[in-house]
DRENPA-3360 file (N, C-alpha, C; in nm, 2 decimals, always signed):
BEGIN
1 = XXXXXXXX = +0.07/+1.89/-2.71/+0.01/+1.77/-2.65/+0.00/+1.66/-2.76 ~ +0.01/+1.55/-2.75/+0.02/+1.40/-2.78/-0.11/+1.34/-2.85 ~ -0.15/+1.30/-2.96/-0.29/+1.25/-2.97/-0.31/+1.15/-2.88 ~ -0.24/+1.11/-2.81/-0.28/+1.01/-2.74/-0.31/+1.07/-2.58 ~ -0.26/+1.18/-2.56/-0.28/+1.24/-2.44/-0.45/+1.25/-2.37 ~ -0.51/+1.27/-2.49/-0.70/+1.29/-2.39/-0.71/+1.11/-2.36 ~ -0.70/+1.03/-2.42/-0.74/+0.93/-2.41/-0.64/+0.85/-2.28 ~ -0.54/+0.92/-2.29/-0.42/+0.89/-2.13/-0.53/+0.95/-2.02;
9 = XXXXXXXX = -0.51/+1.11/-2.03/-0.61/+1.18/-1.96/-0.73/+1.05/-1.91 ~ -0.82/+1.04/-1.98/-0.92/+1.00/-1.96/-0.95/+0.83/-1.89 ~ -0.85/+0.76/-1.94/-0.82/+0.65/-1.89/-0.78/+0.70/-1.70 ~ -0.68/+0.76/-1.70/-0.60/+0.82/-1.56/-0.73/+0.80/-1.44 ~ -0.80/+0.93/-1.55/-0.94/+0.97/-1.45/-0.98/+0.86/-1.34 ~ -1.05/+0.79/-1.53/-1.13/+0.66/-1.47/-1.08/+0.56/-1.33 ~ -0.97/+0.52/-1.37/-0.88/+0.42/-1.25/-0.91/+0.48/-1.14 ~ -0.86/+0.66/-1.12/-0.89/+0.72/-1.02/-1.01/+0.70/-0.96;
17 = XXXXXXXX = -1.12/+0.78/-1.00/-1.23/+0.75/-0.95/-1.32/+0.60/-0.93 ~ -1.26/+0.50/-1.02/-1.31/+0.38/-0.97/-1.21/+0.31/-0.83 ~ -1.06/+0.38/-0.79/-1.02/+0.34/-0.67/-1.12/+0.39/-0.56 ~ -1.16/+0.54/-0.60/-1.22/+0.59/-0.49/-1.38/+0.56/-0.47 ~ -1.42/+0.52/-0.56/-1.56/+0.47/-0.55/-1.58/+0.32/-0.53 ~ -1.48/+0.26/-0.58/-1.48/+0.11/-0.51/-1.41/+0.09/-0.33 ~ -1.39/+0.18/-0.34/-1.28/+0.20/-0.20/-1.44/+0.25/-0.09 ~ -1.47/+0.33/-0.10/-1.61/+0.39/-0.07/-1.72/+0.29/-0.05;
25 = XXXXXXXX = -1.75/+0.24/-0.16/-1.93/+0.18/-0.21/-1.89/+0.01/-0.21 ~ -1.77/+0.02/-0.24/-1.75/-0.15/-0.23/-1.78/-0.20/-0.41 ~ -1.73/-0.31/-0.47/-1.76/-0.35/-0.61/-1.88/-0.35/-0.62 ~ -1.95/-0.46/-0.58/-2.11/-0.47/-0.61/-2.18/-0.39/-0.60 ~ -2.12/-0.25/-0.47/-2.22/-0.13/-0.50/-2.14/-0.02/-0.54 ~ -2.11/-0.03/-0.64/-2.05/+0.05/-0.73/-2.13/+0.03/-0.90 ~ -2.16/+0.17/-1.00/-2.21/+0.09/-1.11/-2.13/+0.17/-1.22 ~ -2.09/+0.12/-1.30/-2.01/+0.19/-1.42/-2.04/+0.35/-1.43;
33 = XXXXXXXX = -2.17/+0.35/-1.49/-2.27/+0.47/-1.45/-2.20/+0.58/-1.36 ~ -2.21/+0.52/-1.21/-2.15/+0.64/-1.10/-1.98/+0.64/-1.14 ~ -1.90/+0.55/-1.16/-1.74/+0.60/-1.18/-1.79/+0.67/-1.33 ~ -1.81/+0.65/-1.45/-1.83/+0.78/-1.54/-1.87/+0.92/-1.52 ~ -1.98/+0.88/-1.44/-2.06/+1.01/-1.41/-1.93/+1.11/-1.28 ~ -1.84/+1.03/-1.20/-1.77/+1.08/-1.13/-1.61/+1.14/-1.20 ~ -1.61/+1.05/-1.30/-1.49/+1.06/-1.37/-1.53/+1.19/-1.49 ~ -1.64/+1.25/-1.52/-1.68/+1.36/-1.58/-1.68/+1.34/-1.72;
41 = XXXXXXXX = -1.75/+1.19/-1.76/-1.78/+1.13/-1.93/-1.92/+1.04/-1.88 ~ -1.94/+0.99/-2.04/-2.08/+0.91/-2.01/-2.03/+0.80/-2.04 ~ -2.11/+0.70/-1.97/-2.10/+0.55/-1.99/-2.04/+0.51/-2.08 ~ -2.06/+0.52/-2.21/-1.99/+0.49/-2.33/-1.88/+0.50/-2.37 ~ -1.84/+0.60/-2.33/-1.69/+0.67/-2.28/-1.59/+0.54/-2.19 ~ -1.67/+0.57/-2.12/-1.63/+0.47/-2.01/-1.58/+0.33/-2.08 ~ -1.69/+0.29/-2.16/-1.69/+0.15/-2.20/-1.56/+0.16/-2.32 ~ -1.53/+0.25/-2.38/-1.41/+0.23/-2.48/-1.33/+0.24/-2.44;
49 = XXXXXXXX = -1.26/+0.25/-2.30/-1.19/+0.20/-2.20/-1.17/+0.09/-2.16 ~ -1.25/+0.04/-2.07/-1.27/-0.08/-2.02/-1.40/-0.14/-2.04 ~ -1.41/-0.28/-2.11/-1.53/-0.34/-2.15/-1.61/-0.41/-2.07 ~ -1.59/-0.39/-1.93/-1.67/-0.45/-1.82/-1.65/-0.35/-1.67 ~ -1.76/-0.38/-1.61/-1.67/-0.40/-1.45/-1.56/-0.42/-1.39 ~ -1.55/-0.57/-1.45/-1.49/-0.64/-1.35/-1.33/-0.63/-1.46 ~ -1.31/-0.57/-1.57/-1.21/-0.55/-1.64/-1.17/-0.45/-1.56 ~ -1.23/-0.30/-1.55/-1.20/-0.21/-1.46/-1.17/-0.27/-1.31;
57 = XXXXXXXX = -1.21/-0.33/-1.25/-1.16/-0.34/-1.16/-1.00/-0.39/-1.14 ~ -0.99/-0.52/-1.22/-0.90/-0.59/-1.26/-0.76/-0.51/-1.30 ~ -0.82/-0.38/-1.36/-0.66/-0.30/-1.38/-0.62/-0.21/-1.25 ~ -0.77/-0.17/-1.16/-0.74/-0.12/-1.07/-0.65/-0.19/-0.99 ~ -0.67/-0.32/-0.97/-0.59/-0.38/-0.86/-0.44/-0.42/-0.93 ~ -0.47/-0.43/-1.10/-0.30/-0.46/-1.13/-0.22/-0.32/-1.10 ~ -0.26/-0.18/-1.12/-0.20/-0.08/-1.07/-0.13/-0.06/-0.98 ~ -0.22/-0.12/-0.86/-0.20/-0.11/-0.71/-0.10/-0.23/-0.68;
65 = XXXXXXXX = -0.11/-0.33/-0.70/+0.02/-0.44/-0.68/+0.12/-0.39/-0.81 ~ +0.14/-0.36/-0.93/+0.25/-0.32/-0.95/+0.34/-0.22/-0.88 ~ +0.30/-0.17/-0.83/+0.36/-0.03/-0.76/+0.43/-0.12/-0.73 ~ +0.41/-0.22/-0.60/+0.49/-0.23/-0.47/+0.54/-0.38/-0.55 ~ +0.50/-0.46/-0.68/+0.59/-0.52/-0.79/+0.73/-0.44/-0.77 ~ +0.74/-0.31/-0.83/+0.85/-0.22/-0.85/+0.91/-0.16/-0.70 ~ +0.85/-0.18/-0.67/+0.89/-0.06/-0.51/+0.94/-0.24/-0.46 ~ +0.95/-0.29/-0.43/+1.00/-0.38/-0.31/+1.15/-0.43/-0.38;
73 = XXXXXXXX = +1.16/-0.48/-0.49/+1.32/-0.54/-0.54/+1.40/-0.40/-0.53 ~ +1.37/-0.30/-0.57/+1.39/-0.19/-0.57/+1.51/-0.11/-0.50 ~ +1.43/-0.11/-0.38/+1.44/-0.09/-0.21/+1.56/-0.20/-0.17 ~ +1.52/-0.33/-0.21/+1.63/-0.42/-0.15/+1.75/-0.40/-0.21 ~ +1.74/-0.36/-0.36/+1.86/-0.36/-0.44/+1.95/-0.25/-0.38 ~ +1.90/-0.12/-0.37/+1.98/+0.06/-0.35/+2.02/+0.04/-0.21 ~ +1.99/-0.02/-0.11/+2.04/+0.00/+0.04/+2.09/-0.15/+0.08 ~ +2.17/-0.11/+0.14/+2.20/-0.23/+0.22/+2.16/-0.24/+0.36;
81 = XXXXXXXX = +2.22/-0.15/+0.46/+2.19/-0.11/+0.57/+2.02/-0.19/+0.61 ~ +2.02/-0.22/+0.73/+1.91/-0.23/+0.72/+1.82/-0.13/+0.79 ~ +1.87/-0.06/+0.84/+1.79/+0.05/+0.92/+1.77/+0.16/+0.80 ~ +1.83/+0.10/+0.73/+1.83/+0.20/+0.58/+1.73/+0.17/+0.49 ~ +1.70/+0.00/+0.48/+1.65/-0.05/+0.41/+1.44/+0.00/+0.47 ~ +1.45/-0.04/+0.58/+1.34/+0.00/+0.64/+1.29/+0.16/+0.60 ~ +1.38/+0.25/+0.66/+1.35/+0.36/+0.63/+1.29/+0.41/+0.50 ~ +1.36/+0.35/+0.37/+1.37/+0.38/+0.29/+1.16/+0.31/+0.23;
89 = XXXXXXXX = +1.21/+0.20/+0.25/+1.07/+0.12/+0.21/+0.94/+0.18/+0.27 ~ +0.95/+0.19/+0.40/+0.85/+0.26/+0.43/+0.81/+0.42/+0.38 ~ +0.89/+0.52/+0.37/+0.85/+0.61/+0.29/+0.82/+0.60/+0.18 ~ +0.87/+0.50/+0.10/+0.82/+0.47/-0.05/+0.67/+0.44/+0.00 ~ +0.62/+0.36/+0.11/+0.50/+0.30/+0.10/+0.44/+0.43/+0.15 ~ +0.48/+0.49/+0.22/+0.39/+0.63/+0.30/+0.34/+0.75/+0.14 ~ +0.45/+0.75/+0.10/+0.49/+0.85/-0.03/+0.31/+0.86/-0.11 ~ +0.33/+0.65/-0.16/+0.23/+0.63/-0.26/+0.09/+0.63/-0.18;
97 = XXXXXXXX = +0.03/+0.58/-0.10/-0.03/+0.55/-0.01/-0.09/+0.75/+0.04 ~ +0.01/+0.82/+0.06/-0.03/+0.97/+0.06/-0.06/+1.02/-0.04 ~ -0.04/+1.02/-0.17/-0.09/+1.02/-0.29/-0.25/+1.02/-0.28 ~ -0.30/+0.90/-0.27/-0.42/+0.90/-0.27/-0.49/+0.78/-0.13 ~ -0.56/+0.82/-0.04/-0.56/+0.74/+0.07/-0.61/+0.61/+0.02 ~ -0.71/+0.65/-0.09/-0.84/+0.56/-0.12/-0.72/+0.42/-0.13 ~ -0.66/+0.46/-0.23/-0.58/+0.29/-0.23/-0.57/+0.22/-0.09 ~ -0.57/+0.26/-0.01/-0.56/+0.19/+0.11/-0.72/+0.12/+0.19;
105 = XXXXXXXX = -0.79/+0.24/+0.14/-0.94/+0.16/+0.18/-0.98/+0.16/+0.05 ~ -0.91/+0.14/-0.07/-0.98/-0.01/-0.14/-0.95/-0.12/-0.06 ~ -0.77/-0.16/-0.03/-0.72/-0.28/+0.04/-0.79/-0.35/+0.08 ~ -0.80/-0.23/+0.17/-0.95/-0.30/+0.36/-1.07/-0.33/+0.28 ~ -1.08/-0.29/+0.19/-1.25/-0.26/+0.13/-1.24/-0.41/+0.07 ~ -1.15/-0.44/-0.02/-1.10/-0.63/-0.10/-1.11/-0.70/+0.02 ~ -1.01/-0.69/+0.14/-1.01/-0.74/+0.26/-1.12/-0.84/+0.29 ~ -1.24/-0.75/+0.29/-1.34/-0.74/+0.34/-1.45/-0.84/+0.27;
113 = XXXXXXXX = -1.44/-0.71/+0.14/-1.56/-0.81/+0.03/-1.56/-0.93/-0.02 ~ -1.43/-0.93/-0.06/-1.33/-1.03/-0.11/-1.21/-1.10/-0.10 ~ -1.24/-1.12/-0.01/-1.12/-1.19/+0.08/-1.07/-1.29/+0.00 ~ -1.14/-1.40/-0.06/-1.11/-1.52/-0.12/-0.99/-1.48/-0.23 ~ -1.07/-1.44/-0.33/-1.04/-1.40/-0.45/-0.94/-1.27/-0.44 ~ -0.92/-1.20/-0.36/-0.80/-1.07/-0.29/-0.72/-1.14/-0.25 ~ -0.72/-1.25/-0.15/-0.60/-1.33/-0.10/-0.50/-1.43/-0.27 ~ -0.62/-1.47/-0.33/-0.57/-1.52/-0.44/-0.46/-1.42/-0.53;
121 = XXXXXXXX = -0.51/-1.32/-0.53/-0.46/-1.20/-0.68/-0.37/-1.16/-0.58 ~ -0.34/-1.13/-0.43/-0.19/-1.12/-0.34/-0.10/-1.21/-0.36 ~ -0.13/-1.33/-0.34/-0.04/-1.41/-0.32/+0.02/-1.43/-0.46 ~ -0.03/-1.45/-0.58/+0.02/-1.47/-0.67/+0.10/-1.35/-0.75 ~ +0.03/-1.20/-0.73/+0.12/-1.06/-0.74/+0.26/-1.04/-0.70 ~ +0.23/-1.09/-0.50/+0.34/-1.02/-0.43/+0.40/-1.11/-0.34 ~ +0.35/-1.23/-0.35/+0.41/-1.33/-0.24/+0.56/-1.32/-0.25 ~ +0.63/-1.38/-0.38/+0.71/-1.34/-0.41/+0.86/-1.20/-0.32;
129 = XXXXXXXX = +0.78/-1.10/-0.37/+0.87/-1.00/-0.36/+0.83/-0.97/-0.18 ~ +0.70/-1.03/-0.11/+0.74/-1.01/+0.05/+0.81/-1.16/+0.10 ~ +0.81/-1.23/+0.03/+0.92/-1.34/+0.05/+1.07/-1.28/+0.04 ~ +1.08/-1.17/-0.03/+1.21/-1.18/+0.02/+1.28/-1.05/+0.12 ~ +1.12/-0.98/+0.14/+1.16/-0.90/+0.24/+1.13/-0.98/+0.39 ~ +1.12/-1.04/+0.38/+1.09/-1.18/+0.51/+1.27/-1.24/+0.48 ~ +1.28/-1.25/+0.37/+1.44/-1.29/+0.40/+1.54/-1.19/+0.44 ~ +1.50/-1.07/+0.40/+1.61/-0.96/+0.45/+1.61/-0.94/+0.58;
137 = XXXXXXXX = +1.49/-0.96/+0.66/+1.50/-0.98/+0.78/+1.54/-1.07/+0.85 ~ +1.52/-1.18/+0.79/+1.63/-1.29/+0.84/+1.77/-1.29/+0.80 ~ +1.80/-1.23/+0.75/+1.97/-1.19/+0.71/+1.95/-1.13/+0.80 ~ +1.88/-0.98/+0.86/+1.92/-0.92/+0.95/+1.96/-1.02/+1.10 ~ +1.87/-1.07/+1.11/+1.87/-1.20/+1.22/+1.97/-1.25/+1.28 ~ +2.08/-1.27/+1.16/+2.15/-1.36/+1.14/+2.28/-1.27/+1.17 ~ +2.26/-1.14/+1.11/+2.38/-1.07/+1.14/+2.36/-0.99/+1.33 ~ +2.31/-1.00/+1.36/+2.27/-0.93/+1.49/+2.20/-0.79/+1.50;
145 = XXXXXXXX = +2.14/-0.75/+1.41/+2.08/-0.57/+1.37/+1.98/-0.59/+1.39 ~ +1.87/-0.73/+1.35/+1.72/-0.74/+1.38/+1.70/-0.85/+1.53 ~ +1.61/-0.80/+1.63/+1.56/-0.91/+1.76/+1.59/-1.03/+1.67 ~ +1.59/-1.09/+1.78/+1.63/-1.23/+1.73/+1.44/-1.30/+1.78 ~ +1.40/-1.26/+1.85/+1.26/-1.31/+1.88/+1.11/-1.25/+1.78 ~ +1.20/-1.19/+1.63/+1.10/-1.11/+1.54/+1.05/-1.20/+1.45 ~ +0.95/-1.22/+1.44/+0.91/-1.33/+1.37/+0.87/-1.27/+1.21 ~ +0.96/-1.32/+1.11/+0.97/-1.21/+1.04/+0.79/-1.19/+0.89;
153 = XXXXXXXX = +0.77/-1.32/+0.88/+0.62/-1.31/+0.84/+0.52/-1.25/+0.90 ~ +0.54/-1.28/+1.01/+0.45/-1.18/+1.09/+0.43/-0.98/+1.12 ~ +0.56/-0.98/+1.12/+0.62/-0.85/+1.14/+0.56/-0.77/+0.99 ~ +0.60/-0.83/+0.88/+0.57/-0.83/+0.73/+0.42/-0.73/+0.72 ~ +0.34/-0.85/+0.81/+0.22/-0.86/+0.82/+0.13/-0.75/+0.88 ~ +0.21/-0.71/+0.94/+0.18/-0.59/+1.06/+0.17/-0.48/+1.05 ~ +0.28/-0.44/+0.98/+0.28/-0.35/+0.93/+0.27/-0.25/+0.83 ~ +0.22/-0.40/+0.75/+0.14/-0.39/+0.62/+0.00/-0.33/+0.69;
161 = XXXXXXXX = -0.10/-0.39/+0.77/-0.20/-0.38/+0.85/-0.19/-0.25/+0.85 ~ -0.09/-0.20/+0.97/-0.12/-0.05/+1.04/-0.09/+0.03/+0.92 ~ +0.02/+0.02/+0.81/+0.01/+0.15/+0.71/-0.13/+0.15/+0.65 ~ -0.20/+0.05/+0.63/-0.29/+0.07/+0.54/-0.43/+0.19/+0.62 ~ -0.40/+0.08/+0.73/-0.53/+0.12/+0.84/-0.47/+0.28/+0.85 ~ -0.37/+0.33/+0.89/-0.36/+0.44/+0.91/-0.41/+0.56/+0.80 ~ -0.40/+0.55/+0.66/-0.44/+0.64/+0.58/-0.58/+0.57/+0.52 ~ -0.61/+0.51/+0.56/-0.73/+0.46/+0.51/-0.84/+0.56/+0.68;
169 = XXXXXXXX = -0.77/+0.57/+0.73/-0.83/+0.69/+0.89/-0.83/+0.79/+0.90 ~ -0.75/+0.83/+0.75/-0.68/+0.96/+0.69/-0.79/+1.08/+0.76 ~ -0.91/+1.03/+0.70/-1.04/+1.19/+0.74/-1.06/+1.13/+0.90 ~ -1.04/+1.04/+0.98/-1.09/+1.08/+1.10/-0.93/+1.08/+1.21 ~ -0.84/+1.09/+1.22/-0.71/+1.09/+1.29/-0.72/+1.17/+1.35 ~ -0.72/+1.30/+1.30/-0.73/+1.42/+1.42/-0.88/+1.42/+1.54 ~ -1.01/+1.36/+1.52/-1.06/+1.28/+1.64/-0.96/+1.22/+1.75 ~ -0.90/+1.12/+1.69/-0.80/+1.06/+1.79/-0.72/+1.16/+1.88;
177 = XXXXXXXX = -0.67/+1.22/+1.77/-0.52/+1.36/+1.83/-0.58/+1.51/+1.81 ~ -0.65/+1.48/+1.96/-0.71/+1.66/+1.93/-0.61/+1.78/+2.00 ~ -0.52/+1.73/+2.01/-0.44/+1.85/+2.11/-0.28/+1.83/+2.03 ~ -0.26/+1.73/+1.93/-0.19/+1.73/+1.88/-0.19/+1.81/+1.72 ~ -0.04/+1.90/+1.69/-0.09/+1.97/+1.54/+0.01/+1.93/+1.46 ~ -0.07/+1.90/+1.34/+0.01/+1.79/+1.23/-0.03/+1.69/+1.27 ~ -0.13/+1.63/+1.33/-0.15/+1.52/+1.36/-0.13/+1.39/+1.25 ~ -0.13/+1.38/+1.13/-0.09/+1.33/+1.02/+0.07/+1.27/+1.03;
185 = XXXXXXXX = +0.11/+1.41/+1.04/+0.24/+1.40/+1.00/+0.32/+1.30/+1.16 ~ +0.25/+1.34/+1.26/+0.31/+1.29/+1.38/+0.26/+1.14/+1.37 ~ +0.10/+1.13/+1.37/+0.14/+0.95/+1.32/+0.20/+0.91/+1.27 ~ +0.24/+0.93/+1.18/+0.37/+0.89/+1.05/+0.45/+0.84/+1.14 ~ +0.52/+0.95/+1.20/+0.64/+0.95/+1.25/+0.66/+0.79/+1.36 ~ +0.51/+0.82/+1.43/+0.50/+0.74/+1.55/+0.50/+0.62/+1.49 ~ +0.42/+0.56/+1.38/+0.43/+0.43/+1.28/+0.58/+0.42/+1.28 ~ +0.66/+0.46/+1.25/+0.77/+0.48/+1.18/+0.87/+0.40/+1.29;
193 = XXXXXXXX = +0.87/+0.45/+1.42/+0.92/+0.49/+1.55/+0.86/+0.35/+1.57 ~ +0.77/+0.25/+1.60/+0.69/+0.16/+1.61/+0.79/+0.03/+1.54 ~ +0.73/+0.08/+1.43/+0.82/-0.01/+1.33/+1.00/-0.08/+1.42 ~ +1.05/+0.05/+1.41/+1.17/+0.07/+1.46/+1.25/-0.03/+1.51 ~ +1.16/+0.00/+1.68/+1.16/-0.01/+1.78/+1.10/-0.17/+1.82 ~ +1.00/-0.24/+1.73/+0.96/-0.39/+1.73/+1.12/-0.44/+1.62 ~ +1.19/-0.40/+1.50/+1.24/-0.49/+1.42/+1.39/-0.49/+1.47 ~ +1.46/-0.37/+1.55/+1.58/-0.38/+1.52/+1.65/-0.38/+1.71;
201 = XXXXXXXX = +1.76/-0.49/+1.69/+1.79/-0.51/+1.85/+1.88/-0.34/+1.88 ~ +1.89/-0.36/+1.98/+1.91/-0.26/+2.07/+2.08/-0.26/+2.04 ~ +2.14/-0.15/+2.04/+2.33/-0.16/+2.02/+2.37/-0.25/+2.11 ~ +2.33/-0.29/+2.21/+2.44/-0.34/+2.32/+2.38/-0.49/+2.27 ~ +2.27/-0.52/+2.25/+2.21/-0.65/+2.21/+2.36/-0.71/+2.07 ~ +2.32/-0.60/+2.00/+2.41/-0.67/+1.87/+2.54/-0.65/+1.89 ~ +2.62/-0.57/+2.00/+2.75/-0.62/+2.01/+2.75/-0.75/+2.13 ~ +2.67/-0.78/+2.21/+2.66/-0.90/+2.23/+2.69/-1.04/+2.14;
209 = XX = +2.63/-1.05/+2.04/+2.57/-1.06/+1.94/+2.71/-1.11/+1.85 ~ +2.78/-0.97/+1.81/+2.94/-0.99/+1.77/+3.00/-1.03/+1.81;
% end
């Protein structure tokens, strides 16, 4: 092992348990104190980490927008296809997002608290890289593969919405689906199938279309 490894270790923790305790309790009711004490070190620990709150927070959220920094050029670059392209992106998003739900109701949890200042640290993160998945759909558009009536900022938008919402509902879904097994797994699918079925025209549509 690495001398740098406990202090990897330990850093890891922390991010962890401040996604899930900010995700939970919200920033302002969250206190350094409880992520240490949850992360399994004492405050001080904590502090030769990150020298504030709002420092901790601040990495938590660069974490979470780099992912999909890396995940979105990514995805556009390796597929062309677009039913390929979808596929693909959205498992990447399901993949990370199943990892740990809490990233998702942090989102809603920023959403919420901090909408101002969340909308700010989006737009300047990721605007960018969902600008050009807004253009891949309008390439699709143009080639006949995506509705011609999909409004493609919007669509963007949507289903940004339902992934998050859906694993952020992670502990209560099977309420919803009590006669369904794997309920988990069959949302997915149904998101998926949703997705689909709103972005891409129908075969006979797009040989019209040709």
């Amino acid at each position: 092992m690495s001398a740098n490894q406990p202090r990897t270790d330990g850093r890891e923790r922390i991010l962890r348990k401040a996604t899930e305790l900010f995700a939970q309790g919200g920033y302002e009711g969250t206190s350094l104190s409880q992520i240490a004490e949850a992360a399994g070190m004492k405050k001080p620990s904590l502090l030769y980490h990150f020298d504030s709150k709002e420092s901790l927070r601040q990495e938590v959220l660069s974490v979470f927008f780099a992912h999909w920094r890396s995940l979105l050029p990514s995805v556009l670059a390796q597929t062309r296809s677009g039913e390929d392209r979808f596929a693909v992106l959205m498992d990447a998003c399901f993949q990370f997002l199943t990892e740990d739900p809490n990233r998702a109701r942090l989102f809603i949890r920023e959403t919420m608290d901090n909408p101002k200042d969340f909308c700010t640290e989006m737009t300047e993160q990721l605007t960018p890289w969902l600008t050009l998945v807004s253009q891949a759909i309008e390439e699709g558009q143009r080639s006949g593969v995506v509705r011609q009536d999909v409004h493609a900022e919007s669509f963007v938008l949507h289903m940004v919405r339902l992934a998050m919402t859906h694993f952020a509902m992670t502990g209560v879904t099977g309420a919803f689906m009590p006669t369904t097994k794997n309920c988990g797994a069959r949302s997915l699918q149904e998101l998926l199938r949703i997705g689909q079925t709103a972005l891409f025209a129908p075969q006979q549509e797009r040989r019209d279309h040709g």
